[in-house]
N, C-alpha and C positions, 0 to 999 in steps of 0.2 A: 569588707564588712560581711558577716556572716548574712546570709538569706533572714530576712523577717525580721530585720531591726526595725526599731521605731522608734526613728532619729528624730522626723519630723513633729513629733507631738506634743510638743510643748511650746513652737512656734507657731503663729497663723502668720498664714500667704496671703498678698494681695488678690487671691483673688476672689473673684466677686460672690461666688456661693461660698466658698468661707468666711467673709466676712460677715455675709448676710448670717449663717448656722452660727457665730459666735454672738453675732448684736442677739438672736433669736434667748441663744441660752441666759446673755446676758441685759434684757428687755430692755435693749437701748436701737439706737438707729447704728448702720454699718457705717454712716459716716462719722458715726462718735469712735469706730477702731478704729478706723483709718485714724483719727488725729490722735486717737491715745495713743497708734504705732510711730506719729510721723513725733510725736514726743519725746518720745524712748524707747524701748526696746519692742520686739516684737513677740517675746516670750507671754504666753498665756497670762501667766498671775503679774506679770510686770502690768499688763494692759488692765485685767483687774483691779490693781490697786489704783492705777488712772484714773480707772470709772467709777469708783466708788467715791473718789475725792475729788 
């Protein structure tokens, strides 16, 4: 892969200050990603569409 890709960016990591900076952008609690992740996908707008509906 070339230097300075950004592969990771449309997936959130379990981990704990990411989920907390996504619940943050997304004014939910980090335990609502987790279960929007453990639903379906881990991909940003997949977990969106979870929390919206």
């Amino acid at each position: 892969m070339p230097r300075g890709t950004k592969v990771e960016r449309n997936s959130v990591s379990n981990q704990p200050h990411k989920l907390k900076y996504e619940a943050g952008k997304m004014n939910v609690k980090a335990s609502d990603i987790k279960d929007a992740k453990k639903r379906g996908s881990s991909q940003r707008k997949e977990i969106a569409k979870k929390i919206k509906s």
